[in-house]
N, CA, C and O atoms as a Tinker XYZ file with bonds, in Angstrom:
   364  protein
     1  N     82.173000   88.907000   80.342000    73     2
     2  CA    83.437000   88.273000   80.567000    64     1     3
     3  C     84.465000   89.352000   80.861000    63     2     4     5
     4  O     84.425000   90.423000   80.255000    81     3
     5  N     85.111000   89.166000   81.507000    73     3     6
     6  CA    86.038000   90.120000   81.941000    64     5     7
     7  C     87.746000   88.894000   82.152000    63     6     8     9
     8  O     87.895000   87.858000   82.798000    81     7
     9  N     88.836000   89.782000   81.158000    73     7    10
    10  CA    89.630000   89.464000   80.924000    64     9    11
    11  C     91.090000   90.300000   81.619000    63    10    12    13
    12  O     91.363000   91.399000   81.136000    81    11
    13  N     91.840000   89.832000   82.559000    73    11    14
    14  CA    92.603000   90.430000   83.486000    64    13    15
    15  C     94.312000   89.555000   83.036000    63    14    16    17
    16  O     94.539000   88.355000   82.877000    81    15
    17  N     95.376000   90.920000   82.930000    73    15    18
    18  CA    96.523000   90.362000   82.934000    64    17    19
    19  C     96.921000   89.437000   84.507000    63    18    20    21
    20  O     98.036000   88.967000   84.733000    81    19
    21  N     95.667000   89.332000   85.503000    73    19    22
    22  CA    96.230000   88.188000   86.380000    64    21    23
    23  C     97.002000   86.884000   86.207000    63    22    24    25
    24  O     96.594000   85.999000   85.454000    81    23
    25  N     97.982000   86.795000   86.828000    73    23    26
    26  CA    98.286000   85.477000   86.578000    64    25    27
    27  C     97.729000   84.304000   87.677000    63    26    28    29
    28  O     98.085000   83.141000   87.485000    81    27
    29  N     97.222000   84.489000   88.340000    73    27    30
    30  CA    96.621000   83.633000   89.072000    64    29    31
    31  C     95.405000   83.423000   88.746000    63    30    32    33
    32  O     94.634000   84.354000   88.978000    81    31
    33  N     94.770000   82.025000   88.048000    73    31    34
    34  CA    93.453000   82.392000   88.340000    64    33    35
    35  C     92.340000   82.118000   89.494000    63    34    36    37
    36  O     91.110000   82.138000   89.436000    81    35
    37  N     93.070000   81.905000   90.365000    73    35    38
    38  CA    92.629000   81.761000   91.861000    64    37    39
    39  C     92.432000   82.997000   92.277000    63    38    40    41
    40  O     91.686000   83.039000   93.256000    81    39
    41  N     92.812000   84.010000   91.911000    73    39    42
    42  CA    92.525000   85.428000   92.365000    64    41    43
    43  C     91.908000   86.256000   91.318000    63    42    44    45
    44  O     91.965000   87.456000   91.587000    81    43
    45  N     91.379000   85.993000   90.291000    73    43    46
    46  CA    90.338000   86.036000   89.093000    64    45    47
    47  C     89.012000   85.663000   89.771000    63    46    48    49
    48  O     88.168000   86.532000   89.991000    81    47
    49  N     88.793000   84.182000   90.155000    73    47    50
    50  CA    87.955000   83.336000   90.624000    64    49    51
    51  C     87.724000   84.263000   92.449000    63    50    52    53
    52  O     86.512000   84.270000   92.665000    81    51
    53  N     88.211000   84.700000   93.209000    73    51    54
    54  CA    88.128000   85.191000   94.251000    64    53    55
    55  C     87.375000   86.514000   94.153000    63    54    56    57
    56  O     86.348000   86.796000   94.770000    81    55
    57  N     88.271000   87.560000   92.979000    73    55    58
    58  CA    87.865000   89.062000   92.528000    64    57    59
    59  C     86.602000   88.283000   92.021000    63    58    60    61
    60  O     85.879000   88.388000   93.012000    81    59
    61  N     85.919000   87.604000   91.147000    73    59    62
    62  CA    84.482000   87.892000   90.781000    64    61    63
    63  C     83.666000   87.192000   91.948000    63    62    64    65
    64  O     82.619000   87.815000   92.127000    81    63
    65  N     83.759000   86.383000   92.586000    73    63    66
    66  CA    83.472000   86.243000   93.822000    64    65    67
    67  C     82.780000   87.808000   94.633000    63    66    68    69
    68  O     81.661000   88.217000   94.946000    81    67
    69  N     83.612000   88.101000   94.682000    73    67    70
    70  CA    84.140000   89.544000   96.031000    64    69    71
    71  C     83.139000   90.086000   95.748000    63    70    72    73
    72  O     82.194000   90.255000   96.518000    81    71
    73  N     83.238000   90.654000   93.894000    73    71    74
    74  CA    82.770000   91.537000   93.610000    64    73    75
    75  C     81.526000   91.456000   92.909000    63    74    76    77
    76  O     81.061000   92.387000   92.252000    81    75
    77  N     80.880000   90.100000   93.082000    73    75    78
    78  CA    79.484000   90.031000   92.355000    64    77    79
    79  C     79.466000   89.758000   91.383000    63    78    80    81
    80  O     78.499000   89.167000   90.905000    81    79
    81  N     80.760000   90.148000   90.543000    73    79    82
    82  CA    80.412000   89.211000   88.840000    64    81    83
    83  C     79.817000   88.138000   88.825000    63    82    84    85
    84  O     78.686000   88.107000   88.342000    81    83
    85  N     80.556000   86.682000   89.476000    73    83    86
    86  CA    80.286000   85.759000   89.376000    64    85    87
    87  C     79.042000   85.433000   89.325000    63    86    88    89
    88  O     78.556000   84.640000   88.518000    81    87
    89  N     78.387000   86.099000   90.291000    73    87    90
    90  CA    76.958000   86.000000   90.629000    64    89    91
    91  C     76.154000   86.788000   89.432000    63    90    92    93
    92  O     75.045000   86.434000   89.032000    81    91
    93  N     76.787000   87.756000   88.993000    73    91    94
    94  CA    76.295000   88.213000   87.676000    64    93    95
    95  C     76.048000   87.506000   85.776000    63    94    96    97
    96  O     75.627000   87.776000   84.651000    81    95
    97  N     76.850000   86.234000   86.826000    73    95    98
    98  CA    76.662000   85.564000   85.296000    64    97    99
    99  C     78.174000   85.991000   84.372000    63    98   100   101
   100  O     78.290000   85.628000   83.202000    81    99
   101  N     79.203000   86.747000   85.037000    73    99   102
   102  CA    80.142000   86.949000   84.030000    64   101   103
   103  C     81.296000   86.002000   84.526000    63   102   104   105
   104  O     81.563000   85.571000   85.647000    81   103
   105  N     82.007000   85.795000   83.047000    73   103   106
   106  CA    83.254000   84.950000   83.428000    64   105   107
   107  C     84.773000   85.620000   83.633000    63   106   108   109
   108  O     85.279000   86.427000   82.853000    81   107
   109  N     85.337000   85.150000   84.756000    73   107   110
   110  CA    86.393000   86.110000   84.942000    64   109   111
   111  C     87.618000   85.263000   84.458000    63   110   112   113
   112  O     87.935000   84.319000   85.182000    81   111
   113  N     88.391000   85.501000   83.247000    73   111   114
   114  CA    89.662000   84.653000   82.744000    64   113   115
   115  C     90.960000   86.134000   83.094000    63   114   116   117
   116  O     91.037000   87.363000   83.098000    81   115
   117  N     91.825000   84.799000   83.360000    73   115   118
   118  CA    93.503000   85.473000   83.168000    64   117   119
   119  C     94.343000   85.659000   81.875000    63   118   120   121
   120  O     94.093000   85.028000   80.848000    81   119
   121  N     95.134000   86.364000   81.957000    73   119   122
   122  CA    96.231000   86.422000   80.965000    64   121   123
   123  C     97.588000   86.260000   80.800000    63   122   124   125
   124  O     98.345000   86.849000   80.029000    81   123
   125  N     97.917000   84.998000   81.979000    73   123   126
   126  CA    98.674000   85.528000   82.818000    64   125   127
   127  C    100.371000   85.569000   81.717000    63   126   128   129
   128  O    101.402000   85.926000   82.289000    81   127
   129  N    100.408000   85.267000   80.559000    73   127   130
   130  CA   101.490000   85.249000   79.434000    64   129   131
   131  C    100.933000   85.890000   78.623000    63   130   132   133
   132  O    100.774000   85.290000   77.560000    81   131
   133  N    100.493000   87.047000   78.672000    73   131   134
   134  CA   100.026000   88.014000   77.916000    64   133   135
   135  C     99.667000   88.159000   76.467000    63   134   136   137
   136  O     99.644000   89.151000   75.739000    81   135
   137  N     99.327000   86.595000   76.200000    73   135   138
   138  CA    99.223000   85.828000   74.507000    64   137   139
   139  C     97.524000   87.057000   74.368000    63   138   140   141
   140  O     97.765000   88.038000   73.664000    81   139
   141  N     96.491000   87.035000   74.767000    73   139   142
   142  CA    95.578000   87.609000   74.489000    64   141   143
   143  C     96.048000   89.182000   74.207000    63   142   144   145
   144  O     96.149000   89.722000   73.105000    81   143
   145  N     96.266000   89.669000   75.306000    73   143   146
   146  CA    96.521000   91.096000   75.219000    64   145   147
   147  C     97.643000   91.318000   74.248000    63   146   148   149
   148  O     97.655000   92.544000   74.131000    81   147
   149  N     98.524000   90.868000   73.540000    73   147   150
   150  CA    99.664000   90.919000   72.630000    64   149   151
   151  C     98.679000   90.627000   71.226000    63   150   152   153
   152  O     98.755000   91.369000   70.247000    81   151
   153  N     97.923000   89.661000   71.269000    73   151   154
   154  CA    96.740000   89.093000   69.870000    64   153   155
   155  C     96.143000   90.708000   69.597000    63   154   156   157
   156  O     96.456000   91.414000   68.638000    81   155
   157  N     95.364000   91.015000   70.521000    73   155   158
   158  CA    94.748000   92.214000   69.916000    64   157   159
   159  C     95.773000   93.634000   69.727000    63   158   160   161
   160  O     95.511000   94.656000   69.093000    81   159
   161  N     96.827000   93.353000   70.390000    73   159   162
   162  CA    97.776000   94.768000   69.917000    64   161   163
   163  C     97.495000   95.502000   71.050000    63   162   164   165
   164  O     97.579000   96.709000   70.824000    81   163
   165  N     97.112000   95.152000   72.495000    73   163   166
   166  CA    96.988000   96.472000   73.758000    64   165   167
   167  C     98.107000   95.906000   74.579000    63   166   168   169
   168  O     97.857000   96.073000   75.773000    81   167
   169  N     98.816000   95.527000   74.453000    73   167   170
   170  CA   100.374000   95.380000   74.982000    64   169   171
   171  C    100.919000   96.553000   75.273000    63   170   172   173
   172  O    100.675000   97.496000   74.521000    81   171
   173  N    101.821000   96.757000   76.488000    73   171   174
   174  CA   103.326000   97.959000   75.832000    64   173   175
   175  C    103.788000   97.420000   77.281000    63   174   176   177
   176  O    103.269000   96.662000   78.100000    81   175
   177  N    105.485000   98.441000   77.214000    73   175   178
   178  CA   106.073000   98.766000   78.022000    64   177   179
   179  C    106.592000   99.802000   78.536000    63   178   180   181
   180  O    107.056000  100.562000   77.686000    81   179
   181  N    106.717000  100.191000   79.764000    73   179   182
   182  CA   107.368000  101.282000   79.967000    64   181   183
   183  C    108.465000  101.297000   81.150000    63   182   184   185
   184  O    108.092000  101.799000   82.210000    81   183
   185  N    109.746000  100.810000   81.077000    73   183   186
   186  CA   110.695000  100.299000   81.751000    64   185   187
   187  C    110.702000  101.262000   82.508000    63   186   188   189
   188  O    110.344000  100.930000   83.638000    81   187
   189  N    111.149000  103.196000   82.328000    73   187   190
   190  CA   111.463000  103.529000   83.072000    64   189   191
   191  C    110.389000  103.795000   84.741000    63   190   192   193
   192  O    110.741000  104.277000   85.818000    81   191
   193  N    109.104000  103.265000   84.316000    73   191   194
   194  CA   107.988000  103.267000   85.401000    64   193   195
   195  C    107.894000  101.862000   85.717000    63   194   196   197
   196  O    106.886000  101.484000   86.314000    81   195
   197  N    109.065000  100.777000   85.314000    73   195   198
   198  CA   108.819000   99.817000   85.907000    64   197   199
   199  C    107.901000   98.662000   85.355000    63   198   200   201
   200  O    107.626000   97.530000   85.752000    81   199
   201  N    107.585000   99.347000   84.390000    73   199   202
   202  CA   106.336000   98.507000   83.695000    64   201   203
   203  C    106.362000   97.732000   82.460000    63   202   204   205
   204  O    106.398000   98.071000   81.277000    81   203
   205  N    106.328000   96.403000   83.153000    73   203   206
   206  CA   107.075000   95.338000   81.779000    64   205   207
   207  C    105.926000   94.312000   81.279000    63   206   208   209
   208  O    105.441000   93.537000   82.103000    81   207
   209  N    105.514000   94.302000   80.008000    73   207   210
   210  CA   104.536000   92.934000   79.704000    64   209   211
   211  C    103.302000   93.747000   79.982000    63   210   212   213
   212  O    102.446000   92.895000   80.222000    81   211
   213  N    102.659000   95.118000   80.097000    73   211   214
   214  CA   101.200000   95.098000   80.615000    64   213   215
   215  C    100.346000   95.505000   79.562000    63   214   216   217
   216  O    100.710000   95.830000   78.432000    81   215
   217  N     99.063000   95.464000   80.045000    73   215   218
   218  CA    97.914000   95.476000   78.702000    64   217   219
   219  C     97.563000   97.174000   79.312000    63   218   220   221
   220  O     97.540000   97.575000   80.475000    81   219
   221  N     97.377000   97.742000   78.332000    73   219   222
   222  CA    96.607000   98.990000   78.095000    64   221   223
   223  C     95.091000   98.861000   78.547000    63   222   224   225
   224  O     94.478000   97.801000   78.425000    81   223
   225  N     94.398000  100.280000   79.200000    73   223   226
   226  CA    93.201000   99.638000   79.501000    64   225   227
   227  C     92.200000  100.410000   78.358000    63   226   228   229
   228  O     92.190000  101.432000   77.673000    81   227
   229  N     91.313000   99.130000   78.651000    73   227   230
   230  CA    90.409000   98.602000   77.756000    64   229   231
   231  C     89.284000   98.382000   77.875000    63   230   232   233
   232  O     89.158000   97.927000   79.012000    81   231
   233  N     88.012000   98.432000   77.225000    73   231   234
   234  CA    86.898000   97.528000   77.495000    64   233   235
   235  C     86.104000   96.906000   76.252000    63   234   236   237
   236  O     85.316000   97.578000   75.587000    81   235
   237  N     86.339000   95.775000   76.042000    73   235   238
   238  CA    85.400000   95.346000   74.769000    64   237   239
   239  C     84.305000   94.635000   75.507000    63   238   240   241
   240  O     84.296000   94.073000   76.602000    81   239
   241  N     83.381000   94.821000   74.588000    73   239   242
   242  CA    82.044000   93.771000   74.438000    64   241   243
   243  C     82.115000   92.807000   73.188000    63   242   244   245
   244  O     82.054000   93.125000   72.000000    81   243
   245  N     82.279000   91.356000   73.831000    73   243   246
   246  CA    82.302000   90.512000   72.684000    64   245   247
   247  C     80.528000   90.151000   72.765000    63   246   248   249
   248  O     79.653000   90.394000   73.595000    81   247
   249  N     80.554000   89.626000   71.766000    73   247   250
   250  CA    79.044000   88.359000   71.359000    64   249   251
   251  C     78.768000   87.327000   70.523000    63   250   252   253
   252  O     78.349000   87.449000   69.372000    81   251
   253  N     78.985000   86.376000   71.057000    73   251   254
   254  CA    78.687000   85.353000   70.031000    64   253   255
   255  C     80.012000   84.825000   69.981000    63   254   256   257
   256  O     79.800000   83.612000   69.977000    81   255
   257  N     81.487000   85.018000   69.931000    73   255   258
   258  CA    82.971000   85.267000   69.895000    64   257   259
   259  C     83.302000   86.464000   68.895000    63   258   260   261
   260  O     84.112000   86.538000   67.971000    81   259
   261  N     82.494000   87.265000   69.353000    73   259   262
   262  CA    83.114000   88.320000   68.131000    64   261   263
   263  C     83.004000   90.162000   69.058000    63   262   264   265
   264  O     82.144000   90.601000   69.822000    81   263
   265  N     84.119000   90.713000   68.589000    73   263   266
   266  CA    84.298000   92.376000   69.341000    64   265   267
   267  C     83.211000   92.229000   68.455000    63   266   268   269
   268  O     83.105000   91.455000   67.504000    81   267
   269  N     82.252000   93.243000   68.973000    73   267   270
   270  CA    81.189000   94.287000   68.917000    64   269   271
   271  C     81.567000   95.589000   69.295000    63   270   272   273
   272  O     81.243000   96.614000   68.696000    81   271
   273  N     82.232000   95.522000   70.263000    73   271   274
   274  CA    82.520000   97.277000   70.483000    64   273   275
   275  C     84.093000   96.666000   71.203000    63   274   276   277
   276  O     84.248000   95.538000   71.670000    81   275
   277  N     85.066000   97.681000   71.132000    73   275   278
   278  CA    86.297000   97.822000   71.742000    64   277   279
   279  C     86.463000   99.444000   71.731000    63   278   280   281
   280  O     86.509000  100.203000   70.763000    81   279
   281  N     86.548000   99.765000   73.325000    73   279   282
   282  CA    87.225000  101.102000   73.710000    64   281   283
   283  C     88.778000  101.214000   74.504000    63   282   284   285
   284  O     88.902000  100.754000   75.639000    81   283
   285  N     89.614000  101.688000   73.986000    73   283   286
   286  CA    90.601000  101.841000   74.436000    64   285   287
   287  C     90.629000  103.278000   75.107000    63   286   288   289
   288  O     90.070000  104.245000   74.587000    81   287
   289  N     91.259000  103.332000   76.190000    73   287   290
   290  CA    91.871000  104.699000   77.117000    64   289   291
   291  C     92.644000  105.513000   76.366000    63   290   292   293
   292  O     93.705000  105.025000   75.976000    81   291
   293  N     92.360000  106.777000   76.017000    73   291   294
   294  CA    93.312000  107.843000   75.448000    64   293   295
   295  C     94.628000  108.087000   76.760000    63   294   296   297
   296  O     95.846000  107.934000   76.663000    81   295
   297  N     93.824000  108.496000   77.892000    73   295   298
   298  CA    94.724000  108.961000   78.966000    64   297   299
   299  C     95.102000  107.243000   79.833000    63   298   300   301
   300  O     94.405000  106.253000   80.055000    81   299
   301  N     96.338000  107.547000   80.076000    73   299   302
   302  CA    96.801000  106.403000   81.337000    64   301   303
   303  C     95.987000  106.660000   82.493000    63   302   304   305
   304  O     95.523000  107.776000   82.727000    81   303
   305  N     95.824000  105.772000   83.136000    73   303   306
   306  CA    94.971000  106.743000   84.542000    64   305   307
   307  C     93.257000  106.881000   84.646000    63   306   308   309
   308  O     92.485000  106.947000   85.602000    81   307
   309  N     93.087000  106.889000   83.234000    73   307   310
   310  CA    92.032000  107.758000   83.251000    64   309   311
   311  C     91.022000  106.728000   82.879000    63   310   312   313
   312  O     91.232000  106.187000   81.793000    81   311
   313  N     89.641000  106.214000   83.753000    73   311   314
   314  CA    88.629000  105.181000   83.127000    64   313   315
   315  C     87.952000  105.781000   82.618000    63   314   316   317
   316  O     86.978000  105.698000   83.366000    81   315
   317  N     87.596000  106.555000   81.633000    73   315   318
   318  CA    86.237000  106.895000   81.111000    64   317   319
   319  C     85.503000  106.228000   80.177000    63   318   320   321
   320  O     84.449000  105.663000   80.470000    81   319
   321  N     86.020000  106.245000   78.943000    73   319   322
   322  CA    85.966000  105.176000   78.024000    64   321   323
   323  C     85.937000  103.702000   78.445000    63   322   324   325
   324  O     84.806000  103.284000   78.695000    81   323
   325  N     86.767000  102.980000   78.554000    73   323   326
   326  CA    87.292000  101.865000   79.342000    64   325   327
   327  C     86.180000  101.526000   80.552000    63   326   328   329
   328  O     85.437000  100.695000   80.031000    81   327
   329  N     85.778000  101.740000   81.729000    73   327   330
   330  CA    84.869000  101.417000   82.436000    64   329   331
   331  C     83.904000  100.979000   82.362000    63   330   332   333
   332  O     83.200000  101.604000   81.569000    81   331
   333  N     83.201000   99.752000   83.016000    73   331   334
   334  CA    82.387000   99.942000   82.917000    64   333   335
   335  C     80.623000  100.965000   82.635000    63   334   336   337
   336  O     79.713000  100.630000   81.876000    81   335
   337  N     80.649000  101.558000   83.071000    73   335   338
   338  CA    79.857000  102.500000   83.421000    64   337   339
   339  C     79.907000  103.712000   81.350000    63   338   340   341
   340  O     79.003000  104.377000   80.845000    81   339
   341  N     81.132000  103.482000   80.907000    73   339   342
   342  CA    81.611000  104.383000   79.611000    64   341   343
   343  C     81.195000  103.135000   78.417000    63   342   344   345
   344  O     80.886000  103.418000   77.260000    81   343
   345  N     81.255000  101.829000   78.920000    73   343   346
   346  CA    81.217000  100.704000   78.150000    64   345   347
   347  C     79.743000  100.727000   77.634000    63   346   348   349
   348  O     79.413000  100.862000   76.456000    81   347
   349  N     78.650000  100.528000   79.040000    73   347   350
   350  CA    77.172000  100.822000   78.831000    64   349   351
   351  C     76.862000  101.620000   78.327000    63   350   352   353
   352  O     75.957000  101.272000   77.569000    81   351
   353  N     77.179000  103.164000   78.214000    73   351   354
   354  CA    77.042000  104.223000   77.494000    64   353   355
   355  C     77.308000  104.179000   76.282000    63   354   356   357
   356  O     76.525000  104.839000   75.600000    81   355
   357  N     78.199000  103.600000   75.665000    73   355   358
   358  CA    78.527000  103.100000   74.212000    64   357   359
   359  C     77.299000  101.981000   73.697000    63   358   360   361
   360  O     77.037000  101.957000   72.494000    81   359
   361  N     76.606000  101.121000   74.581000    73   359   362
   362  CA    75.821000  100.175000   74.067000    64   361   363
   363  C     74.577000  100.215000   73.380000    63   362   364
   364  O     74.049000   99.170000   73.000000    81   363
């Protein structure tokens, strides 16, 4: 499942489309009132970059409805942790 501050979910539903999730069996949900990303605490702001309401990046693995693993990004910018590819490596 993959969880996106999109507010559209017509463009949730398009991105896993595009990109093969869908076809992968994963579900792509929005956030688009940022109630999820504010629940777990990966919220912030940073006005003077313009940046209001956004989620920190992230990657959890839920199962069953439950985190199993949650990685948060040390660096802005930076996917290592967070990515896919850092997510599997944790598994």
């Amino acid at each position: 499942m993959r969880i996106d501050r999109c507010s559209n979910p017509f463009v949730m539903k398009a991105w896993g489309e595009a990109t093969g999730a869908e076809a992968a069996g994963l579900t792509m949900l929005s956030d688009p009132e940022s109630a999820f990303t504010k629940a777990i605490g990966m919220d912030f702001d940073a006005p003077p970059a313009g940046l209001i309401a956004r989620s920190r990046r992230y990657a959890m693995l839920v199962e069953d409805g439950a985190v199993t693993l949650l990685q948060a990004a040390e660096n802005p910018g930076v996917c290592e942790v967070s990515g896919g590819e850092g997510l599997l490596a944790s598994m």
